[in-house]
C-alpha positions as CSV (number, residue, x, y, z in Angstrom):
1,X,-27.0,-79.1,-8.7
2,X,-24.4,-77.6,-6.1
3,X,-24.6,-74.3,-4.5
4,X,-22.0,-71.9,-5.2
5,X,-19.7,-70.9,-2.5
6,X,-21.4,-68.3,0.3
7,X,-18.4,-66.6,0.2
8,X,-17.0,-66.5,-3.1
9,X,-21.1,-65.3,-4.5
10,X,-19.8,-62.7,-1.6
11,X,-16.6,-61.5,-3.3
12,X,-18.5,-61.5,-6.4
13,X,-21.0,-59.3,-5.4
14,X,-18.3,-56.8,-3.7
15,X,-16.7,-56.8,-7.3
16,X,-20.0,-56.1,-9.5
17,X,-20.5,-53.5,-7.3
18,X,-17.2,-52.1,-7.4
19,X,-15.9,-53.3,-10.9
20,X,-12.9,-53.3,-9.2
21,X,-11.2,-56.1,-7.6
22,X,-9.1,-53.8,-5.0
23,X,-12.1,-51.8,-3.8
24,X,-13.9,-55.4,-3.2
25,X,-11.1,-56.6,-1.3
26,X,-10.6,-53.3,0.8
27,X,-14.8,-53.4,1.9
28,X,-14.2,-57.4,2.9
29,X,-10.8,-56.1,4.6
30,X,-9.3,-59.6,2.4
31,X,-6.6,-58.9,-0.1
32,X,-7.3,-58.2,-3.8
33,X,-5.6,-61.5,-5.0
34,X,-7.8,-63.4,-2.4
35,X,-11.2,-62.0,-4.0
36,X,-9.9,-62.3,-7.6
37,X,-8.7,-66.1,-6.8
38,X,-12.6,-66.8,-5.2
39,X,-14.2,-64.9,-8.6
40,X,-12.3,-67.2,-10.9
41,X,-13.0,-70.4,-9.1
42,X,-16.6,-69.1,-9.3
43,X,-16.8,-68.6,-12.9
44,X,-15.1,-72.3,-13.1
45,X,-17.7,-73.6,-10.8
46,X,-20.5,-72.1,-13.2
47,X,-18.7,-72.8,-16.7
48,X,-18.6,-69.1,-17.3
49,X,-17.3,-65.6,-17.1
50,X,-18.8,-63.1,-15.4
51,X,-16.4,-60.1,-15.9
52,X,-14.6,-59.1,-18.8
53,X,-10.7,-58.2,-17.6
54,X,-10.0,-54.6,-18.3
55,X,-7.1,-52.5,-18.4
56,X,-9.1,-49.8,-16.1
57,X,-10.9,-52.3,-14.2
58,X,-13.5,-54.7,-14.7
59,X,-16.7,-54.6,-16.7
60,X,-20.3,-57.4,-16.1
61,X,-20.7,-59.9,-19.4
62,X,-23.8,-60.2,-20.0
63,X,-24.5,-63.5,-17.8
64,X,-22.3,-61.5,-14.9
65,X,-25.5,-59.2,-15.0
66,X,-27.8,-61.6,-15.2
67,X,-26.3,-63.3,-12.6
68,X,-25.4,-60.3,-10.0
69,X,-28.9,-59.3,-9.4
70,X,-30.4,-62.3,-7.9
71,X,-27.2,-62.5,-6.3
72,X,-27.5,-59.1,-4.7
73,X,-31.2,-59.3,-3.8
74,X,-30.3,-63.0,-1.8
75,X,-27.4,-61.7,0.5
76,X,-29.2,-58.6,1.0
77,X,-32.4,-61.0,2.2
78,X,-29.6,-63.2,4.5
79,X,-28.6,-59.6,6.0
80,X,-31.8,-58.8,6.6
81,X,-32.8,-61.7,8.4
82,X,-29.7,-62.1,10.4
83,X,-30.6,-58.3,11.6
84,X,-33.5,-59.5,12.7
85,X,-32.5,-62.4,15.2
86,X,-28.7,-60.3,16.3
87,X,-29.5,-56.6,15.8
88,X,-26.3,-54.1,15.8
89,X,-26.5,-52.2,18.9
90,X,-27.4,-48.6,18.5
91,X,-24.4,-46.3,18.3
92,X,-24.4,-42.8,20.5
93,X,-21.6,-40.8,21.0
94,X,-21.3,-38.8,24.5
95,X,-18.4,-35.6,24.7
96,X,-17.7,-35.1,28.0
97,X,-15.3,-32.9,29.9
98,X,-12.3,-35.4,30.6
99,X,-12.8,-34.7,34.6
100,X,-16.5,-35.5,34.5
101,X,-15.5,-38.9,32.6
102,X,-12.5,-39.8,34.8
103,X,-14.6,-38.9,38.4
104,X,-18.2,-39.5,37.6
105,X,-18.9,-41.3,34.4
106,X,-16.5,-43.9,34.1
107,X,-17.5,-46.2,37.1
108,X,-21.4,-46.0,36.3
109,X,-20.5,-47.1,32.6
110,X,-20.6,-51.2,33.8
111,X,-24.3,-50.2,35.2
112,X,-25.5,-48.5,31.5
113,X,-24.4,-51.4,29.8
114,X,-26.1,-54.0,32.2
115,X,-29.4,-51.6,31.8
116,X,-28.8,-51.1,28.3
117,X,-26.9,-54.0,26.2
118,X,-29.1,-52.2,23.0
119,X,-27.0,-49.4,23.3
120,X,-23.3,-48.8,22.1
121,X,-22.4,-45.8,24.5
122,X,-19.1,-44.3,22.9
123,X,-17.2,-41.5,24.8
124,X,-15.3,-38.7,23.8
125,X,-13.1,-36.9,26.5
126,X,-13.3,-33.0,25.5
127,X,-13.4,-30.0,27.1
128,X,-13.9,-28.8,23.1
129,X,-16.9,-27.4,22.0
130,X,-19.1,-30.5,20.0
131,X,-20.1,-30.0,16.4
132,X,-23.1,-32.1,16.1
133,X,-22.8,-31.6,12.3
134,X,-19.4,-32.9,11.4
135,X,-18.2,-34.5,14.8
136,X,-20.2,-37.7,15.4
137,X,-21.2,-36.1,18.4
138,X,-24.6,-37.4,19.4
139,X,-25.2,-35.6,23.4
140,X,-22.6,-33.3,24.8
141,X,-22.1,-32.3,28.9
142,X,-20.2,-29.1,29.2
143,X,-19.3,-27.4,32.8
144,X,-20.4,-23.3,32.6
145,X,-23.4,-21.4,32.7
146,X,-26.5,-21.9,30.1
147,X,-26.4,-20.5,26.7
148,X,-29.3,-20.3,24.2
149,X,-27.5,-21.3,20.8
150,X,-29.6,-21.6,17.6
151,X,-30.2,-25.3,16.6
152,X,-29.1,-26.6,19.9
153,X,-31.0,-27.9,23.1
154,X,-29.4,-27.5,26.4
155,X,-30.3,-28.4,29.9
156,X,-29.3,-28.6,33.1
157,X,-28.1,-31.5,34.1
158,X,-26.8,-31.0,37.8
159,X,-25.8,-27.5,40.0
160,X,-22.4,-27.0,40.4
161,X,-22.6,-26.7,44.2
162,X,-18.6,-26.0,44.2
163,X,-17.3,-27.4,47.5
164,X,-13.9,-26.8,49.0
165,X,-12.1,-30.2,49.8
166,X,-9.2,-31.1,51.3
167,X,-8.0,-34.6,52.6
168,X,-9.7,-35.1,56.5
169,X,-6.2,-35.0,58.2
170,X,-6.2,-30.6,56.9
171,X,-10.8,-30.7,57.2
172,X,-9.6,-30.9,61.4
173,X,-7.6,-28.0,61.2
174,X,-9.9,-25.7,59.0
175,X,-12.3,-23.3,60.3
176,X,-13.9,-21.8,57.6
177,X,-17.7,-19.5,57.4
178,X,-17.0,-17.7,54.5
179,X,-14.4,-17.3,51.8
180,X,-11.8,-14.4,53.7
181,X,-11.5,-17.9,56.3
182,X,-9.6,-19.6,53.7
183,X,-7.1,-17.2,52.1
184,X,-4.6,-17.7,54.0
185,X,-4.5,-22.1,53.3
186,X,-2.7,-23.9,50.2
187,X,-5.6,-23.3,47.7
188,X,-5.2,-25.8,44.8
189,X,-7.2,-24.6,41.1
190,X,-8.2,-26.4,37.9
191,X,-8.4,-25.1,34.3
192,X,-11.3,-22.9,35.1
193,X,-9.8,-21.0,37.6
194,X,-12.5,-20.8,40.2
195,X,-10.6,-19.5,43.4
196,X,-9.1,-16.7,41.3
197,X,-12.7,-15.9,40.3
198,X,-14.6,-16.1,43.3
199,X,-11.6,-14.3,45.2
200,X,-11.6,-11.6,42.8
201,X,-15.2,-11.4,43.2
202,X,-15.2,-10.6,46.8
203,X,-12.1,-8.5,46.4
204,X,-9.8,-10.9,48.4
205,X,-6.4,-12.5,47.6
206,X,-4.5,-15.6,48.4
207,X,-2.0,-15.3,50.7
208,X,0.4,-17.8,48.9
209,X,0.5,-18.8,44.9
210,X,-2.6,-21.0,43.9
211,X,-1.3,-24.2,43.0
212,X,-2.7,-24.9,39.1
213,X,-3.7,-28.1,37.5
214,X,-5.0,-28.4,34.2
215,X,-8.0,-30.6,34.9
216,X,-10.5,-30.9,37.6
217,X,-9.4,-34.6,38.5
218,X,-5.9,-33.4,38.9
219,X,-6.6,-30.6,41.2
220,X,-8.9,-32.9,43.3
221,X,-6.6,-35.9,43.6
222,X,-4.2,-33.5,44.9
223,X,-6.4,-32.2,47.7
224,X,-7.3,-35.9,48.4
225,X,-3.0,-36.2,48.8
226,X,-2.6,-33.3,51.5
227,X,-1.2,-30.9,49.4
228,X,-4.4,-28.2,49.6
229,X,-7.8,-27.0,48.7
230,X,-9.1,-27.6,45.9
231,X,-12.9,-25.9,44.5
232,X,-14.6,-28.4,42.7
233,X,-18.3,-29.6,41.6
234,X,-20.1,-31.6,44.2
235,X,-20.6,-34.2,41.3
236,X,-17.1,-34.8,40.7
237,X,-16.3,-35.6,44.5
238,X,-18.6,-37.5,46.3
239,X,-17.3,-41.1,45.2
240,X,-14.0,-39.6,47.7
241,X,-16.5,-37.8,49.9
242,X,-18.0,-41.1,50.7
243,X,-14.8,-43.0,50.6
244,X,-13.7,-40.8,53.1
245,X,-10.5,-39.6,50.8
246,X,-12.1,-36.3,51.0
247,X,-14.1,-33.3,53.5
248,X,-16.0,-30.5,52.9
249,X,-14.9,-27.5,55.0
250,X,-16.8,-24.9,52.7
251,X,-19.4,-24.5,50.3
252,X,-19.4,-21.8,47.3
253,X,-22.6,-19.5,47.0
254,X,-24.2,-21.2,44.0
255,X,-24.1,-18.9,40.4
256,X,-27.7,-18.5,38.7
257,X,-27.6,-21.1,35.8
258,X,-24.4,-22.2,36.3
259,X,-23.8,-26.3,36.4
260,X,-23.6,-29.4,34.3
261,X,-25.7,-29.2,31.2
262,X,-26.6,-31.9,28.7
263,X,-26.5,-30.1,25.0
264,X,-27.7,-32.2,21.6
265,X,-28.9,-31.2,18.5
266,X,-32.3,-30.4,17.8
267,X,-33.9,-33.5,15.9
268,X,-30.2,-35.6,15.2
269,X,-29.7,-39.0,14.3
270,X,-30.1,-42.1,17.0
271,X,-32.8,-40.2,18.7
272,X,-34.4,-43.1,20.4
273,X,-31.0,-44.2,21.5
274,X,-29.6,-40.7,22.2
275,X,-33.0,-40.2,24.1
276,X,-32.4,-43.1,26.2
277,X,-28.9,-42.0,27.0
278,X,-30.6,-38.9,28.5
279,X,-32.9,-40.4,30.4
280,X,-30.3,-42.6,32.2
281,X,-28.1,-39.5,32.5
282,X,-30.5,-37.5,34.1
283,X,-31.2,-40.4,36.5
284,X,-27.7,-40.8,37.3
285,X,-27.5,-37.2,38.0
286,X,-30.5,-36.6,39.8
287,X,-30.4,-36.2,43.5
């Protein structure tokens, strides 16, 4: 006896499930005359009809039941086993501050997926705020100080050990011990506005306007072109610190709890994997 076709018992099985020939074809991404065509040369191949045409849709005879069951219980057994020899990669989503993707992340991603080829590491660039409810969000890093927020487990991830950076060329004309040194050079600001703060803070002013840029990466490949100093996380510029693009001619006072910090839910789905993301995060980060 011949073996129906693999792919038309597939279509069937879509359509039982669906009793609808457009919803079968929509799940196997074919179109709905393609699935109908395979479900009639089926019920040609077996000498009878396994769906009664309907107005509304489609409805099982009686040997379409019969039928579908086995049917459904033998592909189900065939996706089980092909799991077993090629199992999907795990899937965790990271939200990360578009800065701290473009400066830090980005080039070690070729190294997590050589260390972890299990994994399917997807990234979100957002400086928003992660849902882990209704996002997708799996592990979030967020720039700030430490908050305690119910159903949420934070950490710190890295200091922010803000440095002021310019390109070397300006580093050989800077002298700066403390902050008043620097008022009076191009000072270059991201989103967070960190020179306004820290100035405010020790009741000192620029003495020109503070050049703004909306993200960290911005304001740091502008220092790396001449045009200033920029304040940024020690994280986000030592790839240019050790290329040389970039000196240090001062260091901020660090802020109690402020830094990098690694938030998730508490329990959440793909713990295993998200765990794992952690761990090579923290690795990553570590000193």
């Amino acid at each position: 006896m011949r073996l129906p076709n693999l792919n038309a018992l597939r279509m069937f099985d879509a359509a039982a499930r669906h009793l609808n020939f457009r919803r079968a074809a929509e799940e196997l991404h074919l179109t709905q005359g393609a699935v109908a065509q395979q479900v009639r040369r089926l019920e040609a191949d077996l000498g009878t009809s396994l769906f009664e045409r309907r107005a509304r849709g489609l409805a099982l005879t009686p040997e379409g039941r019969r039928f579908h069951e086995p049917v459904r219980r033998a592909l189900a057994l065939i996706a089980d086993a092909t799991a077993a020899l090629r199992p999907e990669p795990a899937r965790v989503t990271l939200s990360v501050p578009p800065s701290f993707a473009a400066k830090w992340l980005v080039p070690r991603l070729a190294g997590f997926a050589a260390d972890h080829p299990e994994i399917d590491l997807q990234t979100v660039a957002s400086e928003a705020l992660a849902d882990f409810r209704t996002d997708g969000v799996d592990l979030a890093i967020r720039q700030g100080t430490a908050r305690e927020t119910p159903g949420l487990v934070s950490e710190r991830l890295a200091p922010l050990d803000l440095c002021a950076v310019c390109d070397p060329a300006r580093a050989a004309t800077v002298a700066a011990k403390d902050l008043a040194d620097l008022t009076g050079e191009p000072l270059i600001q991201d989103g967070h506005g960190l020179w306004e703060r820290l100035l405010a803070a020790a009741s000192l002013a620029a003495a020109r306007r503070i050049v703004r840029f909306n993200q960290t990466a911005l304001a740091i490949d502008a220092a790396a072109n001449g045009q200033g100093i920029a304040l940024a996380p020690r994280l986000l510029v030592e790839r240019d610190l050790t290329a040389g693009r970039l000196a240090v001619v001062w260091r901020a006072p660090e802020e109690p709890g402020s830094g990098f910090h690694l938030v998730r839910a508490e329990g959440g789905r793909h713990a295993p994997a998200r765990d794992a993301v952690a761990a090579w995060l923290r690795v990553q980060a570590g000193p």
